[in-house]
C-alpha positions in Angstrom: 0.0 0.0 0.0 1.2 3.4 -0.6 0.2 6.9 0.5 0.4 10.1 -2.0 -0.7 13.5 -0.9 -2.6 15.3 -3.1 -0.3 17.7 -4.7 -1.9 17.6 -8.5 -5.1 17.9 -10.3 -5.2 13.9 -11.0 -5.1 13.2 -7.4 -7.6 15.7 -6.3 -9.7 13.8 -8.8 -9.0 10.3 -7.2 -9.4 11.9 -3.8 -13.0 12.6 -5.0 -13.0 8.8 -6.8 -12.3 7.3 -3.4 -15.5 8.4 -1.9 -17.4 7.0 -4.7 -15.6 3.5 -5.2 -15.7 2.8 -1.6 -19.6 3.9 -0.8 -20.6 3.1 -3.9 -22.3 -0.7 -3.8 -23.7 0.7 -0.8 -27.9 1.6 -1.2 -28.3 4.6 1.1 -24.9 6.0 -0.4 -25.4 9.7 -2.2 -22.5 10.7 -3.6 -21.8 14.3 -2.5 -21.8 17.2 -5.3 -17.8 17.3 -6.4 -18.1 21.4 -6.2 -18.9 20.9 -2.7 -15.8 18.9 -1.6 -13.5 20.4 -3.7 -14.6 24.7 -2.8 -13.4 23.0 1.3 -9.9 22.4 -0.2 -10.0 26.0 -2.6 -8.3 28.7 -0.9 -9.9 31.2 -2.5 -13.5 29.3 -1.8 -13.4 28.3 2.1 -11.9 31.2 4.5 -10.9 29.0 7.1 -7.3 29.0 5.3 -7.2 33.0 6.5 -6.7 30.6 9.9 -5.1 27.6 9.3 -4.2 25.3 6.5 -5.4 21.5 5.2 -4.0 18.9 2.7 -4.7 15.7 2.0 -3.8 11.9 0.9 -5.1 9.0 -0.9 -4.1 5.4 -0.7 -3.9 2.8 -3.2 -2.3 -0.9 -4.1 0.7 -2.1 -6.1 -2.4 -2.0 -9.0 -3.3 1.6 -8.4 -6.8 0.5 -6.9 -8.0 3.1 -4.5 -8.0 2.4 -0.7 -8.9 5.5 1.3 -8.4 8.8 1.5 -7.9 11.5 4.4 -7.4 14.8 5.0 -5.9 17.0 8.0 -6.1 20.7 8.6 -5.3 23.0 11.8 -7.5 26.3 12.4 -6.5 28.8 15.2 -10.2 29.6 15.1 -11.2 25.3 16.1 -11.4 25.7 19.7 -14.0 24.1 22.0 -15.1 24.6 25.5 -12.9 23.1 27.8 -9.9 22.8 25.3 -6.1 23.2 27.0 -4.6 22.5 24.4 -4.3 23.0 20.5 -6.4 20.7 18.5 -5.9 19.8 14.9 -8.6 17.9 12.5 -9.1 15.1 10.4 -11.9 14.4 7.7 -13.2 13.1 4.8 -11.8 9.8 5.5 -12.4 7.1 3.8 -11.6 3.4 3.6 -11.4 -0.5 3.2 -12.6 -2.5 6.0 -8.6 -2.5 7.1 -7.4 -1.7 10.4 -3.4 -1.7 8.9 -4.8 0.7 5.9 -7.0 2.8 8.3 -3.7 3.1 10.6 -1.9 4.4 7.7 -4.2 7.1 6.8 -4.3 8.2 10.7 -0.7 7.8 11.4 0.4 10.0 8.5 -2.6 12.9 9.4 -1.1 12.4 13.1 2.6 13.1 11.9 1.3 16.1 10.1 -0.5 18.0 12.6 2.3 16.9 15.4 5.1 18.8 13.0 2.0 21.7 13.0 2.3 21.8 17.2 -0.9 20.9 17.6 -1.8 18.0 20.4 -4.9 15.5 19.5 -7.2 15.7 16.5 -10.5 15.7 16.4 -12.4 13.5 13.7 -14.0 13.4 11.4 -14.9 17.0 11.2 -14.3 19.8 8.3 -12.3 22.6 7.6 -15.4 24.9 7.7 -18.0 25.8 9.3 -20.1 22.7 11.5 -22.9 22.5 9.5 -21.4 20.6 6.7 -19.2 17.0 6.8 -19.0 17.3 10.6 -19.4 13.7 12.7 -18.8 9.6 12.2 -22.2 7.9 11.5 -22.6 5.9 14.5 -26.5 5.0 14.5 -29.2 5.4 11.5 -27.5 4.4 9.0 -29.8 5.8 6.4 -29.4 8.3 3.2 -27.4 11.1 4.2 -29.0 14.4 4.2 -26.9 17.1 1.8 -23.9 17.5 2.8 -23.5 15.1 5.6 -21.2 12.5 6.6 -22.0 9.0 4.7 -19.9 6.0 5.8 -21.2 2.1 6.7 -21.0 1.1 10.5 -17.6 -0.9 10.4 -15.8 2.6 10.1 -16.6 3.2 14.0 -14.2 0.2 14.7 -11.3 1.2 12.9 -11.6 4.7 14.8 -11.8 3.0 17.9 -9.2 0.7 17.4 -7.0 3.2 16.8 -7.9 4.8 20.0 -10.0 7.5 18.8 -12.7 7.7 22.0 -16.1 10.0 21.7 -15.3 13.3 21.9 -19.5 14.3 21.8 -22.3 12.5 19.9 -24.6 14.3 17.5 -28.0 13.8 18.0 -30.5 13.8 15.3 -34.4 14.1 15.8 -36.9 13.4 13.5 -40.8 13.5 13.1 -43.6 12.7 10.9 -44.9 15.8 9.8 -48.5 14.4 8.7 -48.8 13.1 12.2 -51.5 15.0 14.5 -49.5 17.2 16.7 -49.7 15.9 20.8 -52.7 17.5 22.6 -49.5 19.0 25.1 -49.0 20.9 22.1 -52.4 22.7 21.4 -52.5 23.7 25.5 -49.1 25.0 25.9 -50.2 26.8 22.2 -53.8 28.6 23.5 -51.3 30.5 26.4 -50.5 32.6 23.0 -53.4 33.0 21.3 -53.2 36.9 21.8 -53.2 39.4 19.1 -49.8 40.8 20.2 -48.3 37.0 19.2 -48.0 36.4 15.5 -46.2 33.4 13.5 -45.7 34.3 9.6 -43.9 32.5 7.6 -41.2 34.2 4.9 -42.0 35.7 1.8 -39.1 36.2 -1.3 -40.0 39.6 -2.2 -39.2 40.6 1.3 -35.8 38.7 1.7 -34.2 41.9 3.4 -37.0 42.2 6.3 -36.2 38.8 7.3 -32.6 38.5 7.1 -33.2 41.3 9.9 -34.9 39.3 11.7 -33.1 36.1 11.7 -29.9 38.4 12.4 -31.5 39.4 15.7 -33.1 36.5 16.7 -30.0 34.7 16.1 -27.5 36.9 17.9 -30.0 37.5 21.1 -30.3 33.5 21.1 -26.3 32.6 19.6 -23.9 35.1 19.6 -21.2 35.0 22.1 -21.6 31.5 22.9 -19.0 28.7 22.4 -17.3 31.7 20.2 -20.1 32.2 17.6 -20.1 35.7 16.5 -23.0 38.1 15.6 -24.1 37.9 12.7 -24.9 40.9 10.3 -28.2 41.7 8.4 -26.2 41.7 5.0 -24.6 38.3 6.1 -27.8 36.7 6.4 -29.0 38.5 3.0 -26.3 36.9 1.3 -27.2 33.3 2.7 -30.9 33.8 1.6 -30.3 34.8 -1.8 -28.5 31.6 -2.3 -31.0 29.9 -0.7 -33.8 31.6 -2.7 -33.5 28.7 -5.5 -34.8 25.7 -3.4 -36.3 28.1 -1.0 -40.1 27.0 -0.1 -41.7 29.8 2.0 -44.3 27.1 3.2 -41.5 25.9 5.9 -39.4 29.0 7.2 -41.3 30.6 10.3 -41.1 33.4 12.1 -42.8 34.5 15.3 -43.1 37.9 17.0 -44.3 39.9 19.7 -45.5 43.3 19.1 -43.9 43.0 15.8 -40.6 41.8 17.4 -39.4 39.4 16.0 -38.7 36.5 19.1 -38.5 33.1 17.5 -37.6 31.3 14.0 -38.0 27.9 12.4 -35.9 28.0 9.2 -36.2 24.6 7.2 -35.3 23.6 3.8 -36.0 20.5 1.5 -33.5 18.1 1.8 -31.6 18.8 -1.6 -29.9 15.3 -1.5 -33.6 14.1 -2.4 -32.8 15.6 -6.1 -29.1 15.7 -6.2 -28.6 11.8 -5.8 -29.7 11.8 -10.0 -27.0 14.3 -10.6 -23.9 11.6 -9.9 -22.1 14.3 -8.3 -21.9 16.5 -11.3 -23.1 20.3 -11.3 -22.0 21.6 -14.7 -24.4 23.7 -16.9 -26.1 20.7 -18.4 -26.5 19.2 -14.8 -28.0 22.4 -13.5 -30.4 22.1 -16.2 -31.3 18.9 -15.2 -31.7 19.3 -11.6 -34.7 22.2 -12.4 -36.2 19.7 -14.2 -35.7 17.2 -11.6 -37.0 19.3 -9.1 -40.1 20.2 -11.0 -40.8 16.7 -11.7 -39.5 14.5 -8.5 -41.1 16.5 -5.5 -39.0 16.3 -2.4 -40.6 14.3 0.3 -38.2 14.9 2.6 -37.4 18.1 4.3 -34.9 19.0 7.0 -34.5 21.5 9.7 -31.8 24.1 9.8 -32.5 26.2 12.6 -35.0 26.6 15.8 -34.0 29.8 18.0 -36.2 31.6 20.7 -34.5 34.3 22.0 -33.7 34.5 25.9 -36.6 36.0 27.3 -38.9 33.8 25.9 -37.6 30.5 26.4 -39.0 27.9 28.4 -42.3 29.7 28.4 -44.1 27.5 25.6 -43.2 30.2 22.7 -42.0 27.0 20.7 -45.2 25.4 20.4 -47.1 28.3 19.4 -44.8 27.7 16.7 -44.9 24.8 15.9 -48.7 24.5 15.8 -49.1 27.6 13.4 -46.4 26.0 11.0 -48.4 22.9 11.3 -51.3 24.3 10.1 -49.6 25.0 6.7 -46.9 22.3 6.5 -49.0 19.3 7.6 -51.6 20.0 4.9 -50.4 22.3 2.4 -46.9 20.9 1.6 -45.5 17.2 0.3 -43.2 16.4 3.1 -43.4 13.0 4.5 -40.4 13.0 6.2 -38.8 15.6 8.8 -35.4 15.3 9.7 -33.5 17.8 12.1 -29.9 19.0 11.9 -27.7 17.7 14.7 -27.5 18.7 18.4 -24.6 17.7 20.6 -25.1 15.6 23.5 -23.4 18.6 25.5 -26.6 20.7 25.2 -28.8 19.0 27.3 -31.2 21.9 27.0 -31.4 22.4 23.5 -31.8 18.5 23.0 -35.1 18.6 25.7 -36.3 21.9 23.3 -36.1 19.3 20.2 -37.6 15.9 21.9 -40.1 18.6 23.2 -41.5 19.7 19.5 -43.9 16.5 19.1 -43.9 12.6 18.8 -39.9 12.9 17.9 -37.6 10.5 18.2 -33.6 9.7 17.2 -33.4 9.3 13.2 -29.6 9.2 13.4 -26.5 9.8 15.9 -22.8 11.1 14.6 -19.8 11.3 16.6 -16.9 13.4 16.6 -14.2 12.0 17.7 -10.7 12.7 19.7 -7.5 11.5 19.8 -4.6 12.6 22.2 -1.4 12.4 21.3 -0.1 12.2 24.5 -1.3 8.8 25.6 -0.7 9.8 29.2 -3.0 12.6 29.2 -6.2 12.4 30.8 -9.0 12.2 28.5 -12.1 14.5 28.8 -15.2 14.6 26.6 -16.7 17.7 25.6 -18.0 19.6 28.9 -21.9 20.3 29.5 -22.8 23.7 28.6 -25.7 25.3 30.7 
């Protein structure tokens, strides 16, 4: 077997190949949008490398045949509560059901980050932002949503037996959406059935308004916790506008008091739903195909970005008045069958009670993000409990 790092535009294309030949027999696998992989590795694409810097290897045989792939990257920015020490990352791996192969891949992202003074990685996770490729599939081994980690269960012993240990788990809830919503619901709903209460749900042509209100929502509810910044009105803009495309207005919610704005529900389609016809390709042509896809293949599936109340109104029922006006529209105006939450760490105990809270919900899948110390002597914590 034999390592090369990716140094040329052949290997960056077998790095992308190794994904696909080792998922691909597999039914639930999707294969990921090449664009999307590749922009995490493009300097001039992915701003983490203002921070820190990544690079990457594939393995392969005496015959050339592909074997797994990794990557490694260090970030000034990748810092989580409770960390003494400087942490580097690993990701997109992927491999043969080979603990000797799988040691190569980690030994040689190990030796990188140690000449880069940092002191345990964490895996797998992405050079980016934690929304995207972030977590080992550990339970629910179903078809990933877009741009989530795909892998088959025998991955988890090759990180283990490494010594990899759980770093957190990522919880995922999901829910039938066509299912009538718990009677708990309706009473903790009639508290807010007050004119000065109001749950709308977005419209295009006003874009602007509401990127002001997600921006304030979100940093009254985010901002200044576990080193999440504010966010600006313009940000958020920007985000919408390239949202807009696969944007249905039935399924993003917001909720005010006296016309301030005090809760969100922002949810999308789950775009793997139409991009598993597109084999990974998003070229003119393929574009063109996907608006016909998505004109003739509704999505049944859709998946939940972000829930925020902000301070002052949480705990106080705020999210079922919510959730019961969405219903209204998305339980009998929309196509979705299938509702499927982004993660929540296992270090949020409160935010995880706010989700298993929302209806008959229950755990559609579990990631884990995983740590490995360098220092084999060193006392091993998880990620701490956040309040």
């Amino acid at each position: 077997m034999q390592l090369t790092e990716v140094t040329t535009i052949r290997a960056a294309k077998d790095f992308i190949s190794a994904n696909v030949e080792l998922n691909r027999s597999n039914p639930n696998y999707i294969r990921p949008l090449d664009k999307d992989v590749e922009e995490v590795f493009n300097p001039a694409k992915n701003k983490s490398f203002r921070h820190g810097e990544c690079t990457r290897w594939i393995l392969h045989n005496e015959k050339g045949e592909l074997l797994g792939r990794i990557a490694a990257f260090v970030n000034k920015k990748y810092k989580n509560k409770g960390d003494e020490f400087p942490v580097g990352g690993i990701g997109f791996f992927d491999c043969i059901n080979s603990q000797m192969a799988a040691d190569m891949l980690f030994d040689v992202a190990k030796h990188w980050l140690m000449q880069r003074g940092v002191e345990a990685m964490d895996g797998p996770i992405n050079f980016g932002e934690r929304d995207r490729w972030w977590g080992l599939v550990t339970e629910g081994f179903q078809e990933p949503l877009y741009c989530m980690n795909y892998n088959p269960p025998f991955y988890r012993e090759l990180f283990e037996n490494y010594g990899f240990r759980p770093f957190f788990n990522q919880i995922c809830f999901g829910v039938d959406p066509k299912k009538k919503l718990s009677e708990k619901l309706f009473e903790r709903h009639a508290h807010y059935a007050h004119p000065d209460y109001k749950c709308i749900r977005i419209d295009k042509k006003q874009l602007p308004k509401f990127a002001g209100d997600f921006a304030h929502v979100y940093n009254k509810a985010w901002a200044g916790h576990g080193g999440l910044k504010e966010l600006k009105k313009d940000q958020v803009l920007l985000m919408f506008n390239k949202m807009r495309p696969v944007m249905d207005e039935r399924i993003i919610w917001f909720t005010y008091y006296k016309e301030e704005p005090i809760a969100m529900f922002i949810n999308l389609p789950d775009l793997n739903q139409w991009f598993k016809y597109l084999d990974g390709q998003f070229n003119w042509y393929h574009k063109l195909k996907f608006l016909w896809i998505k004109k003739t293949k509704p999505c049944k599936k859709c998946t939940g970005l972000v829930f925020g109340i902000v301070p002052e109104f949480q705990g106080k029922g705020i999210d079922a008045f919510m959730i019961v006006e969405s219903g209204k529209v998305i339980q009998w105006q929309t196509p979705y069958t299938e509702y499927e939450m982004q993660w929540i760490g296992d270090f949020n105990p409160k935010m995880l009670n706010v989700a298993a809270g929302l209806g008959d919900t229950f755990r559609s899948r579990v990631l884990t993000t995983y740590r490995y110390l360098f220092d084999r002597t060193r006392e091993f914590k998880a990620h701490p409990m956040v309040s």
